[in-house]
C-alpha positions in Angstrom: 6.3 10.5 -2.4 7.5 10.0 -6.0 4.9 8.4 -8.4 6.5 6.1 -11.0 4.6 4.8 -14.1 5.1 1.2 -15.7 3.0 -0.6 -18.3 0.7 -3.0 -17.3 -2.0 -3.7 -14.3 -0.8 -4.1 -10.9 1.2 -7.2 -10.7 3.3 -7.1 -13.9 6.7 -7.7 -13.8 7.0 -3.9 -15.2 5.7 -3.1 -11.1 7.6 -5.9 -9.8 10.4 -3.9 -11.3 9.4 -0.4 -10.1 9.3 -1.9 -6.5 13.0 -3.6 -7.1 14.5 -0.4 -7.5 12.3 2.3 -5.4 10.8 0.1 -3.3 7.5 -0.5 -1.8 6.2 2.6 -0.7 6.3 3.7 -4.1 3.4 5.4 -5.5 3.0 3.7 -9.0 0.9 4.6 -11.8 -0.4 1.7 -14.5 -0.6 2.8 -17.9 -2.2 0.6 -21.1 0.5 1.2 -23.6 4.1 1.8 -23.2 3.7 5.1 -25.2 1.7 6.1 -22.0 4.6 5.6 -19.6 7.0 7.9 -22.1 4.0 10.7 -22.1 3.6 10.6 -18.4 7.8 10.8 -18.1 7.9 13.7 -20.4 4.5 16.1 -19.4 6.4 15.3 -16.2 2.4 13.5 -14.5 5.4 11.5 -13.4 8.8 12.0 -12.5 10.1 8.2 -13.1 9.0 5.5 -15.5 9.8 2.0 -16.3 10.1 -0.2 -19.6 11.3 -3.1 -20.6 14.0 -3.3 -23.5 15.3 -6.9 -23.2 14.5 -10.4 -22.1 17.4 -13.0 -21.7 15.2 -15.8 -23.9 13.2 -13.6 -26.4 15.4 -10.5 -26.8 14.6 -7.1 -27.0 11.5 -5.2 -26.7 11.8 -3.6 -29.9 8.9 -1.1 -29.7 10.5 0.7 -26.1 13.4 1.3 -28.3 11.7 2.5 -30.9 10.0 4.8 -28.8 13.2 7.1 -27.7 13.6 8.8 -31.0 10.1 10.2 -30.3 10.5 10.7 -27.0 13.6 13.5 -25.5 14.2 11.6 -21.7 17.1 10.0 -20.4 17.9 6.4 -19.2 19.0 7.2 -15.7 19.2 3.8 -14.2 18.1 0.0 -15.4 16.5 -2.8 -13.1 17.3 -6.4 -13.7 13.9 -8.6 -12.7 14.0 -12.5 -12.3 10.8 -13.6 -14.1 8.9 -16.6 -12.7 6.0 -17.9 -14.5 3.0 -19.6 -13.2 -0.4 -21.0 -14.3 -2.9 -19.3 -12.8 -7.0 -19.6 -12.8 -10.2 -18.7 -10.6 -10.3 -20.4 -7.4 -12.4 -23.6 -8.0 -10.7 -24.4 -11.4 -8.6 -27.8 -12.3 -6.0 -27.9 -14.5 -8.3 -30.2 -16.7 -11.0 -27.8 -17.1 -9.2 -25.4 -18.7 -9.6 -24.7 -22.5 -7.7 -21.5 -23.2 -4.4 -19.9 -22.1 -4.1 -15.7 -22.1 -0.9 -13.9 -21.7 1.4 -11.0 -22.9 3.0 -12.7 -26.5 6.4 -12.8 -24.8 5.0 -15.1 -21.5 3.5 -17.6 -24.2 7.0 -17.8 -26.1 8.9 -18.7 -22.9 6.7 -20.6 -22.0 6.2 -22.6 -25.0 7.5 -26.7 -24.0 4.7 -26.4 -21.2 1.9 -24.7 -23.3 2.9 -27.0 -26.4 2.5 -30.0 -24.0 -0.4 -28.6 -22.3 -2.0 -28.5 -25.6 -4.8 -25.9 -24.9 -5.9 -22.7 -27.4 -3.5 -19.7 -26.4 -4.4 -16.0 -26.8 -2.1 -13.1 -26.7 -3.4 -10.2 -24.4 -1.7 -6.4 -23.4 -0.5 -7.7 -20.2 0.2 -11.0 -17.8 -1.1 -9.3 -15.0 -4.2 -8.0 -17.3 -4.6 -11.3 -18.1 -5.2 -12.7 -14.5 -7.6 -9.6 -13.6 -9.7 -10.2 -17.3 -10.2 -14.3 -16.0 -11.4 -13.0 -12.9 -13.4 -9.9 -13.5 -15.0 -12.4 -16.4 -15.7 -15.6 -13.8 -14.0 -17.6 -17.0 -13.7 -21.1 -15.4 -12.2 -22.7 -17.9 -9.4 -20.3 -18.5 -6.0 -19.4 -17.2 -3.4 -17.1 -17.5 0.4 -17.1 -16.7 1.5 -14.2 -15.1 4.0 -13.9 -11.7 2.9 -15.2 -8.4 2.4 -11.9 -6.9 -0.5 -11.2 -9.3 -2.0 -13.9 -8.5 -1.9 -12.9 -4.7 -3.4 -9.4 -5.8 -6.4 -11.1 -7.6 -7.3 -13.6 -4.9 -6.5 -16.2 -7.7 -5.3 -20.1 -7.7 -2.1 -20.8 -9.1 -2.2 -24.3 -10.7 1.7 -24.2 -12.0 4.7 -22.7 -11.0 8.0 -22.8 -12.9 6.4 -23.3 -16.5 9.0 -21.1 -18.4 11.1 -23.4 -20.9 14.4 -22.0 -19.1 14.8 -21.2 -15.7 17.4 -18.3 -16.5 14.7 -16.0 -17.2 15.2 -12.6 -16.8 13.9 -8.9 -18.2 16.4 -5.8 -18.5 14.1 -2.9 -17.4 15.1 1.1 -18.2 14.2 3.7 -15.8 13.3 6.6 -17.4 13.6 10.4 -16.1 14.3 14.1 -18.0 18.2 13.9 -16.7 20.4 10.7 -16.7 22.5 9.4 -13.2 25.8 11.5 -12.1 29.1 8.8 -12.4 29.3 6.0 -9.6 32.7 4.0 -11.3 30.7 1.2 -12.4 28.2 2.5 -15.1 26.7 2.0 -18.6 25.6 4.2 -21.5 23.3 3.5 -23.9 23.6 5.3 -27.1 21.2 5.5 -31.2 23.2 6.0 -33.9 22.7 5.8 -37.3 26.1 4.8 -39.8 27.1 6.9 -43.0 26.1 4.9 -46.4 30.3 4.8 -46.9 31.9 1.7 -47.4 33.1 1.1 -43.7 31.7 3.4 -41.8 30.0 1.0 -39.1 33.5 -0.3 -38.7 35.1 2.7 -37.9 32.5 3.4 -35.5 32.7 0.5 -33.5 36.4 0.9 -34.1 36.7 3.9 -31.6 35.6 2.0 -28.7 38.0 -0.4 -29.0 40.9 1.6 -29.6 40.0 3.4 -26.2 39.3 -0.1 -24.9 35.6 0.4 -24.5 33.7 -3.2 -23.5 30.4 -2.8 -25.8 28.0 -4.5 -24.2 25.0 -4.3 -27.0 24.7 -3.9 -30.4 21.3 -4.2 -32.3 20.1 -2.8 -35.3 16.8 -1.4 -35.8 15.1 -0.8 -39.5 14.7 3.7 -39.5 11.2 3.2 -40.9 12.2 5.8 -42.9 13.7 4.6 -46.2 13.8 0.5 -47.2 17.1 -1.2 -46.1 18.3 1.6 -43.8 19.2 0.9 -39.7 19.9 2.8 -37.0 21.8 0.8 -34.3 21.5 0.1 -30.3 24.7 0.4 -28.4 25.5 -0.1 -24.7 29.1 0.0 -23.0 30.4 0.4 -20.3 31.6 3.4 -18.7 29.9 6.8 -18.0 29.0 9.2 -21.1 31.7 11.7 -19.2 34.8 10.1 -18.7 37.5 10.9 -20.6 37.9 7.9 -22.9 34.1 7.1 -23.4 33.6 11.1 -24.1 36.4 10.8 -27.2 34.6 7.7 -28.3 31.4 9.5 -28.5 33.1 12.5 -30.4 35.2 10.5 -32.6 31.8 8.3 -33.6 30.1 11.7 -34.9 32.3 11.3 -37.9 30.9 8.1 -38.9 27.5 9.2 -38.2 24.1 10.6 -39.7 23.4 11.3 -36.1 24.4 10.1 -32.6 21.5 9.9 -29.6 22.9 9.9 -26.3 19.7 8.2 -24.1 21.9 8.2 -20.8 24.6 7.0 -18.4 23.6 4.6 -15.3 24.6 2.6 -12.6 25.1 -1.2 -13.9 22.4 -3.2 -12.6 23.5 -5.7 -9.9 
C-alpha cells in the first residue's frame, strides 16, 4: 500500500486531495510543515506527497514554490479540490456563544464577508483541520473553526455554517509530488523555474519561444530570488509534455535567455 504525505491533520483539504487522486485506501501520513511533506518525498519515508500551490480566490501558495529550488522531486500529477467552508464548534455550542474564530490565514481571507459580518476576534492557526481538533481537544466553548465538513465528521464536531466562503468558485490546485514526473498521456502540463538574463529583453524572448511554437502558457508568476534585492525568478506552466517536439525546442531555445531553467515535471491536466 503506498503511503502519501500532505500537510495538515486529518481532514485538511491537503487529505481531501490525496484521497481525490489515490483514493481511499490510501495510507496517508500528516506532517506539520510543508517542508516536512518535501523531506518525506525526497528520503523517500514516502513515495508520493501533496501541496498546495494555488487557490482560485487567494492565489498561490508562495512558500510550496519556494520550496522546489531546495528540494530535487518532480511534479508528476496535480489534483484540483472544490473547497467548501463551514463554521464549525463543540457539540453544545450556539453560534452566539462564540467569541473567537481559528483557521489556516487563507480560510479566514475567503471567508472574509461572513467573518467581517460575524464580527468575532479571528486567529490564524497551521491548519483548518488543526483548528477543529485544537477546539476540541481544548473543550473551548466559545470557539469555532472553519475547516471542511469532513473534518468536522472526523472530530465528532457541530457544524454551525456551511457555505461561508465569499465566492462559491473556490477551488485549490494541489501538486503531487514524486522522484520521477508522469510518461505523456496527449493532454498534459509542465511546470517549469526560470530565472531571465539582466539584458534588455530577455523575458521577452523567453516567453517569445512558446509562442512562436504555439505553446498555450497557462502561468506565469514571479517570485523575488531572495538572493540579491530586485531580482525574480519566474513560474511557468503550459501545456504540453516536457518531451514533445515543439515544447522540447521551447525549452532549449529558453536556455539562451536564461541564468538557469528548472524543469519540476510534466503531468496529466487535472480534470
Amino acid at each position: 500500500m503506498k503511503t502519501v504525505a500532505f500537510q495538515g491533520e486529518r481532514g485538511a483539504y491537503s487529505e481531501n486531495a490525496v484521497f481525490q487522486f489515490f483514493g481511499f485506501d490510501t495510507q496517508v501520513k500528516p506532517c506539520k510543515d510543508f517542508k516536512d511533506v518535501f523531506d518525506s518525498v525526497c528520503t523517500q519515508e514516502t513515495k508520493f506527497g501533496v501541496v498546495p500551490v494555488e487557490n482560485s480566490l487567494e492565489g498561490s501558495i508562495t512558500q510550496n514554490y519556494d520550496l522546489f529550488l531546495k528540494y530535487d522531486l518532480k511534479v508528476c500529477a496535480e489534483v484540483i479540490v472544490k473547497v467548501e467552508h463551514c463554521l464549525i464548534a463543540n457539540p453544545g455550542t450556539a453560534l452566539e456563544d462564540i467569541k473567537v474564530v481559528y483557521s489556516h490565514p487563507q480560510a479566514l481571507a475567503q471567508c472574509r464577508s461572513f467573518l467581517e459580518e460575524f464580527g468575532r476576534e479571528l486567529i490564524s492557526t497551521y491548519d483548518t483541520a488543526g483548528s477543529v481538533k485544537m477546539i476540541k481537544e481544548k473543550s473551548l466553548k466559545n470557539a469555532a473553526a472553519i475547516a471542511s465538513e469532513r473534518a468536522a465528521n472526523i472530530y465528532g464536531m457541530h457544524i454551525l455554517a456551511k457555505d461561508i466562503a465569499d465566492n462559491p468558485e473556490n477551488y485549490t490546485r494541489f501538486f503531487v509530488l514524486s522522484t520521477q514526473d508522469s510518461a505523456p498521456t496527449g493532454k498534459d502540463k509542465t511546470s517549469i523555474i526560470f530565472s531571465a538574463k539582466h539584458e534588455p529583453g530577455s523575458l521577452y524572448h523567453a516567453l517569445g519561444e512558446f509562442a512562436k511554437r504555439n505553446i498555450n502558457l497557462t502561468k506565469i508568476e514571479s517570485r523575488p530570488t531572495k538572493k540579491t534585492p530586485w531580482e525574480y525568478n519566474f513560474y511557468l506552466d503550459f501545456e504540453g509534455h516536457r518531451t514533445e517536439p515543439r515544447c522540447a525546442e521551447a525549452l532549449k531555445a529558453l536556455e539562451k535567455y536564461a541564468i538557469f531553467v528548472r524543469i519540476l515535471g510534466s503531468y496529466p491536466k487535472a480534470a
